[in-house]
N, C-alpha and C positions, 0 to 999 in steps of 0.2 A: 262488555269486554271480558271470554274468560279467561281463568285463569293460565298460566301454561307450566307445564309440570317440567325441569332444566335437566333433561338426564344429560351424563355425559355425552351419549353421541347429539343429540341437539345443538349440544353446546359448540361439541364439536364444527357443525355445519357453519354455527354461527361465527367461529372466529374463523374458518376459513373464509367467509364472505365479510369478512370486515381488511382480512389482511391481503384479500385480492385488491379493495378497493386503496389500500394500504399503498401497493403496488405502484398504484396506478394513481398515485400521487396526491391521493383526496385524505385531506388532512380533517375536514370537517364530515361528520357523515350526516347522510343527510337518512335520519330515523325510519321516518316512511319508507321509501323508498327499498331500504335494506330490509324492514321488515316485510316488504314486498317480493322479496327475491326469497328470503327464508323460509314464508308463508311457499310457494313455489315448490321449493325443495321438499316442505316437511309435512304438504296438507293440514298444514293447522291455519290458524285465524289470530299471528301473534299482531299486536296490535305495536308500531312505533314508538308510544312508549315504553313499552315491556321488556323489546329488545335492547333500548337506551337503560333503562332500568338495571338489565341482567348486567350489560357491558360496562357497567361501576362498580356491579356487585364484581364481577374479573379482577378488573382491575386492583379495587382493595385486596382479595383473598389473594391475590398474585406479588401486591406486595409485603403481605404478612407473610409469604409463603419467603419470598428473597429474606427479610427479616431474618427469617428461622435457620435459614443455613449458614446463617451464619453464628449461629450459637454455636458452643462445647460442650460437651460433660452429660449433654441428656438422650435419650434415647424413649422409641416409643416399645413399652413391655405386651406382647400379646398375651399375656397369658393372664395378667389384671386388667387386659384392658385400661391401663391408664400410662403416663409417662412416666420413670423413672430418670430423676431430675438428682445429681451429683449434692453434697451441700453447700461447696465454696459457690455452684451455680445456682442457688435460688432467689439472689435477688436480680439477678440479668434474667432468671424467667420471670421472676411476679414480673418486673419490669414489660417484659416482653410480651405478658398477659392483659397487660394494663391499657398498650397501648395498640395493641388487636385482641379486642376483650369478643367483638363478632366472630372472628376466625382461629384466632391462635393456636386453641385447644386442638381446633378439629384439621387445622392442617398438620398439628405435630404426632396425629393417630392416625391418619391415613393420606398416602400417595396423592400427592393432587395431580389431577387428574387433566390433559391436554398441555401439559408446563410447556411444550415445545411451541405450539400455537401461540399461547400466552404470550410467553418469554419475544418473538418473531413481533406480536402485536403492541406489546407495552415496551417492546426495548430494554428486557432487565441487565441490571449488573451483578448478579450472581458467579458469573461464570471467575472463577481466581488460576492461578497458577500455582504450580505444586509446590507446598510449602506454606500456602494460605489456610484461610478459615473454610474452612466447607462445610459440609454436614455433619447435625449433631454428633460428635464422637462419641464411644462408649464412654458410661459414667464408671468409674473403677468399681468392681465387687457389685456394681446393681445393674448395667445393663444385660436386657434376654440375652443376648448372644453371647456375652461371656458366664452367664449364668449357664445356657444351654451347652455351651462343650467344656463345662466342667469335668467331664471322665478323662480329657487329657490334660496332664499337668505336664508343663515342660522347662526341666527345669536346665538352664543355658549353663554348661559347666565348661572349662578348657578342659581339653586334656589333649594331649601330644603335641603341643604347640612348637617340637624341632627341637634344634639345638640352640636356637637366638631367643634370648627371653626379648627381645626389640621388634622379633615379626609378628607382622601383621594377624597372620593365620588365616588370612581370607575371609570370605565373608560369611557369615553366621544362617543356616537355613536349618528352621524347624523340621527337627525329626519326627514329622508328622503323621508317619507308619508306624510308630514303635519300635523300628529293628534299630540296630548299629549302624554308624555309617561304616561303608567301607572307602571312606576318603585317605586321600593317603594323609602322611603323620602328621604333615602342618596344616590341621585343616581344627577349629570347633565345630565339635559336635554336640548338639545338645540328645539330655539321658531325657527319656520319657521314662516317667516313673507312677504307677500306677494308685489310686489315692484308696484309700480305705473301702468297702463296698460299700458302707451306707451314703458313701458321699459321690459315687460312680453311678447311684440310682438315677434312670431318667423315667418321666414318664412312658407308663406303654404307648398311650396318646399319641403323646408326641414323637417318639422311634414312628410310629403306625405314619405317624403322617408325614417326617421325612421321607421315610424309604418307600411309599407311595409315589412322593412327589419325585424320587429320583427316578424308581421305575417305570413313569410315566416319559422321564425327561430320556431314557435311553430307549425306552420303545420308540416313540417318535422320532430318535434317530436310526433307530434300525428301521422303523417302516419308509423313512425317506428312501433310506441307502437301494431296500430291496425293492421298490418298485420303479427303480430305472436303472439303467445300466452306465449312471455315474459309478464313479468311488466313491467310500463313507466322505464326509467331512472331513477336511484337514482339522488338524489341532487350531488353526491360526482360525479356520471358518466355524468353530465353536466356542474359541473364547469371543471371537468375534460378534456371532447369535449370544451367548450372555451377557455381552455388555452393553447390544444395541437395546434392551428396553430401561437402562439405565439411564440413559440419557446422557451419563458422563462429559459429550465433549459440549452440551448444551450448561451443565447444572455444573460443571469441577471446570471447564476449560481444556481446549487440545492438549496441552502439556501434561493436563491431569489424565485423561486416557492412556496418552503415551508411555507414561511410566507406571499406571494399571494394567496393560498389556506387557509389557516389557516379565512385572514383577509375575504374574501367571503364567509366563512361560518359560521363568528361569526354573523350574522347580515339579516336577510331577506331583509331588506330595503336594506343594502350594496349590495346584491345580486341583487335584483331588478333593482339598479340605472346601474350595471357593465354590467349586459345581455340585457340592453335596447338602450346600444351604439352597433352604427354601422360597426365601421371597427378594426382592428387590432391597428390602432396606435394609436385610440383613448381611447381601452381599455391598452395600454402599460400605458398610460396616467395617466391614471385615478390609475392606481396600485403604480407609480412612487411617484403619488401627496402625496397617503398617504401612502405609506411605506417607505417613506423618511422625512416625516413630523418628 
């Protein structure tokens, strides 16, 4: 029997042929048989056990994987390559380390991978409502992402708040451009204020590999737009493309998508700062920070 190497798309094959049978009402699988159908698909020689095998090994990672979202305070740092873990939160992580000592680590440093299959196949209770525990939030002063847009400091002052020291003044949106708002007088405004230079230093690295990845993400939309004679993208069909490899209404719940969509289109600047981050977990991030605030 050899052995079978689990890349993502294999796996993939694999749980779509487990939640076809799923479907179709077969509660018990029967091993052979599916690795017969797999074997099919993938030209390989997986053996009934292997694939009974693999589909434990899912299962556990999937639910260490639910486990994890529902933690606070940690974040995975790319630039150490390890997690940055809050201090109030380090006995909920050894905790959490203790009791997925095979997965924990590696699913809080990288995306796992098919969660939508998974999730469809095991049945998870991940998904919460907005307002609940979701994915690790930033750790104050140590998570990448608040480490990374350090060069703006924004600091929330009133000013012109009317003639009623009782009003409201509406609601508070980061002046996320640096300019003034020109809201009228009963509005806060927050002052962006510029921090010292040695503390605005970013790597050149990392500028290089943002503004790659956004020049990448706007070429692809101009190559769309110009090889047919649609229109560019509405605003609504590219927050929409950013959100769909989130998973949001799988991993947060409907209600959670709906006021992540809501919150990037009240706001240009919002939209700007969310489509200029680079990866998936930095934009879960970023949606976590304020719509849990």
């Amino acid at each position: 029997m050899g052995r079978i190497t689990w890349t993502d798309e294999r796996t993939r094959k694999l749980l779509v042929i487990l939640n076809d049978e799923k479907d179709k009402g077969i509660s018990k699988h029967n091993w052979a048989n599916v690795a017969k159908i797999f074997n099919a698909q993938t030209s390989l020689n997986a053996h009934g056990k292997q694939v009974q095998n693999h589909y434990g090994d899912l299962k556990e990672k999937f639910k260490c994987w639910e486990d994890y979202q529902r933690m606070t305070s940690i974040a995975y740092n790319p630039k150490t390559g390890d997690v940055d873990v809050e201090e109030r939160s380090l006995p909920r992580w050894e905790a959490f380390l203790e009791r997925h000592s095979r997965y924990g680590r590696a699913v809080a440093k990288k995306e796992l991978a098919n969660v939508d299959l998974m999730h469809k196949l095991f049945g998870g209770q991940s998904a919460h409502s907005v307002g609940g525990c979701f994915s690790p939030a930033m750790a104050n002063k140590r998570s990448y992402l608040s480490q990374s847009m350090e060069d703006l400091h924004i600091d929330i002052n009133v000013e012109g708040r009317g003639d009623s020291e009782e009003d409201d003044g509406g609601d508070v949106v980061p002046n996320l451009s640096g300019e003034r708002s020109s809201s009228p007088p009963k509005t806060t405004t927050p002052k962006v204020t510029r921090k010292r230079k040695s503390e605005e230093t970013i790597d050149t690295d990392e500028q290089k590999r943002r503004q790659t990845s956004f020049d990448s993400a706007i070429k692809l939309l101009t190559n769309v737009a110009g090889t047919s004679n649609a229109p560019p993208p509405t605003k609504a069909q590219q927050i929409k493309a950013e959100l769909a490899p989130l998973q949001l209404e799988v991993t947060r719940g409907d209600a959670y998508y709906i006021a992540a969509a809501r919150y990037l289109t009240s706001d240009e600047r919002i939209w700007d700062a969310f489509a200029s981050l680079t990866n998936d977990n930095q934009k879960r991030m970023f949606l976590d920070e304020a719509l849990n605030a």
